[in-house]
N, C-alpha and C positions, 0 to 999 in steps of 0.2 A: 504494500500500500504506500502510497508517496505521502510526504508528509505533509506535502501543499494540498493535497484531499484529506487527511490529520486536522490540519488549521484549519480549512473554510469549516469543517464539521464542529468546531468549536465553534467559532464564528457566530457559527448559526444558533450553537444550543444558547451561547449566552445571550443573543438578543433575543429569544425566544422566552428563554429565562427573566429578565429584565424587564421583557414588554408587560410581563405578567407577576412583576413583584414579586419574583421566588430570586433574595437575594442567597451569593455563594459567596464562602469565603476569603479575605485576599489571596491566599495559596490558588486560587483561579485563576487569576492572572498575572503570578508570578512569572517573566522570562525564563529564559535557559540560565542565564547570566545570572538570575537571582536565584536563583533556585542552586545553585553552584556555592552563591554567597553566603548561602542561609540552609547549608548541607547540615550542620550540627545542630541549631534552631531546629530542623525540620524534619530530626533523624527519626521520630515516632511516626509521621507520616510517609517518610519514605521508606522507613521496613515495612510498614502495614499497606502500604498499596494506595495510600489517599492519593485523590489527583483525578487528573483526564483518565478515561480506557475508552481509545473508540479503536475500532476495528472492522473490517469484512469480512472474518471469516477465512478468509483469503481464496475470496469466492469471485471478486474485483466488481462488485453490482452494490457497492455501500448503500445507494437507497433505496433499493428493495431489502439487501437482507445484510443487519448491520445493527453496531451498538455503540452510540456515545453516551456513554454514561460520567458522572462524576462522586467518587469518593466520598462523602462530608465528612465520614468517620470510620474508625475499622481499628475491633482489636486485631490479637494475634494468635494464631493455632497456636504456638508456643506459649503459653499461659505466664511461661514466666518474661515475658517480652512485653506484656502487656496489661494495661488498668481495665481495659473495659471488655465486657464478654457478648459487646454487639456491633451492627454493621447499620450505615446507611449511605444509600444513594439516592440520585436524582437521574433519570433517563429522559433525552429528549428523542422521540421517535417520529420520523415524518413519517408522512400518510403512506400507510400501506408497508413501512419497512417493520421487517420482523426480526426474533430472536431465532435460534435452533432448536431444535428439540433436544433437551438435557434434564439429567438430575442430578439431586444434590446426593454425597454417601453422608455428610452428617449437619451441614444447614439448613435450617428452617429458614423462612422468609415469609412475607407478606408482600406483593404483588398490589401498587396500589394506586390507579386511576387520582394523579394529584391536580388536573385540569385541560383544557381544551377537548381533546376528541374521545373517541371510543375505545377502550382496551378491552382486545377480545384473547382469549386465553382455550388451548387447547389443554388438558391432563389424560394420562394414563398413567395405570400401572404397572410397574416394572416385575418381574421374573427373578431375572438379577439384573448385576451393573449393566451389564451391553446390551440387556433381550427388553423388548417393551411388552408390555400387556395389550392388544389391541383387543383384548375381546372381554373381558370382564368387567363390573361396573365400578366408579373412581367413587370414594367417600373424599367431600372436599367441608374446607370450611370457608365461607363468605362473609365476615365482618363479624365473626362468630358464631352463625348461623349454620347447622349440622346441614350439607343437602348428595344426594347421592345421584350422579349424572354420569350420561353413556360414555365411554371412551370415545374421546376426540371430536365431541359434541362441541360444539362453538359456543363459548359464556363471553355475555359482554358485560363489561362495568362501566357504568357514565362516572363522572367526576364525583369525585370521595369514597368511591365504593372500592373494596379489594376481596383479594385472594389470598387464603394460608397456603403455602406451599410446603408439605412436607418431605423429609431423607424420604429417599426411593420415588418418587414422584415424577415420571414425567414428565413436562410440559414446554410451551411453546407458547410464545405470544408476540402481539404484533400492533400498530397503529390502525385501526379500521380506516381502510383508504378514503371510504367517502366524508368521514369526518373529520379528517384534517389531520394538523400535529399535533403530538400527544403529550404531556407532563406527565411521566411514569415515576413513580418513588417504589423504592425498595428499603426495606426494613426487617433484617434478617440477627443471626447469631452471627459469630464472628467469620467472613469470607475468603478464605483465599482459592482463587480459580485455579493456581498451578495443581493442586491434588482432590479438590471437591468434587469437581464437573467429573460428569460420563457423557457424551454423544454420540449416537447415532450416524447421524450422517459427517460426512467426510471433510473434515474441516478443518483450519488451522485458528486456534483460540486467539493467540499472539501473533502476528502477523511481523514479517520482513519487513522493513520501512525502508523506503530509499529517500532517502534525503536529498530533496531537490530545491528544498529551503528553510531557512532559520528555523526551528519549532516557536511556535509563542506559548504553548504550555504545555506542562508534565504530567 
């Protein structure tokens, strides 16, 4: 992925952000060059993964299938690395681009419609790590609400509304194309994608970057 398609994907998420009063912290728009300056200030979030994560997958089609998300907070699997034993993000999803289909082996999360469009969510149940359930029915929780729906049944949440997502849990989700972009939050136990995620389909989580210009954030 280049990083000048990196940048604009920021770009976008912070005035999207912004237009809509969801402010992020100064670590958003810290430089390369500060972020270099303020390596020991900023050592808790850069073990933990705070920051930008956007990527394609390495599928090269970022607005269809693709994720910029931002960090706010994040302990650490190493417990002793860490104060806090939870995780939160902010996703900006345009219309119509989606996630993978994965699960978690020990995070839980909350899935949660924070404004503009539609968030539609696919679940199943996994077999084990690599096999999915396509045939049995998923017990989900919606805002706390027990409900039990067919695998890979389409649930849409309008703004405020979310999803539990439990270990072993497949799922999948996306911006409903016809309603625009999306303000997605996630609000989980502590996350790290180098050993959490299982996927399915054929993909690369962390993507190459070629450097075709300055990054303006990490």
């Amino acid at each position: 992925m280049k990083r000048s398609e990196i940048n604009k994907a920021i770009l976008y998420a912070r005035k999207v952000l912004a237009d809509n009063n969801f402010h992020l912290p100064p670590l958003a728009f810290f430089s390369k060059q500060e972020w270099i300056k303020r390596k020991e200030e900023q050592r808790i979030a850069i073990q933990n993964g705070m920051g930008w994560d956007v990527t394609d997958y390495g599928q090269g089609r970022f607005d269809e299938f693709g994720l910029c998300a931002f960090t706010l907070r994040n302990g650490n699997i190493d417990k002793g690395k860490s104060h806090i034993p939870y995780s939160e993000k902010i996703l900006v999803m345009k219309p119509g681009q989606r996630l993978p289909l994965h699960m978690h082996i020990t995070k839980v999360e909350d899935i949660i419609n924070r404004g503009l469009g539609t968030l539609v969510v696919q679940v199943y149940n996994s077999i084990d790590e690599y096999t999915v359930d396509y045939e049995s029915d998923v017990e989900i929780y919606c805002d706390a609400v027990k409900y039990r729906v067919k695998p890979g049944e389409l649930l849409e949440f309008k703004p405020g509304q979310s999803i539990t997502i439990t270990p072993g849990l497949y799922h999948k989700f996306w911006a409903k194309k016809e309603d625009g972009v999306l303000i997605c939050g996630e609000i989980s136990s502590v996350n790290d994608d180098n050993v959490d995620n299982r996927h399915v389909e054929n993909i690369t989580r962390f993507v190459e970057i070629e450097e075709d210009e300055e990054p303006i954030g990490l």
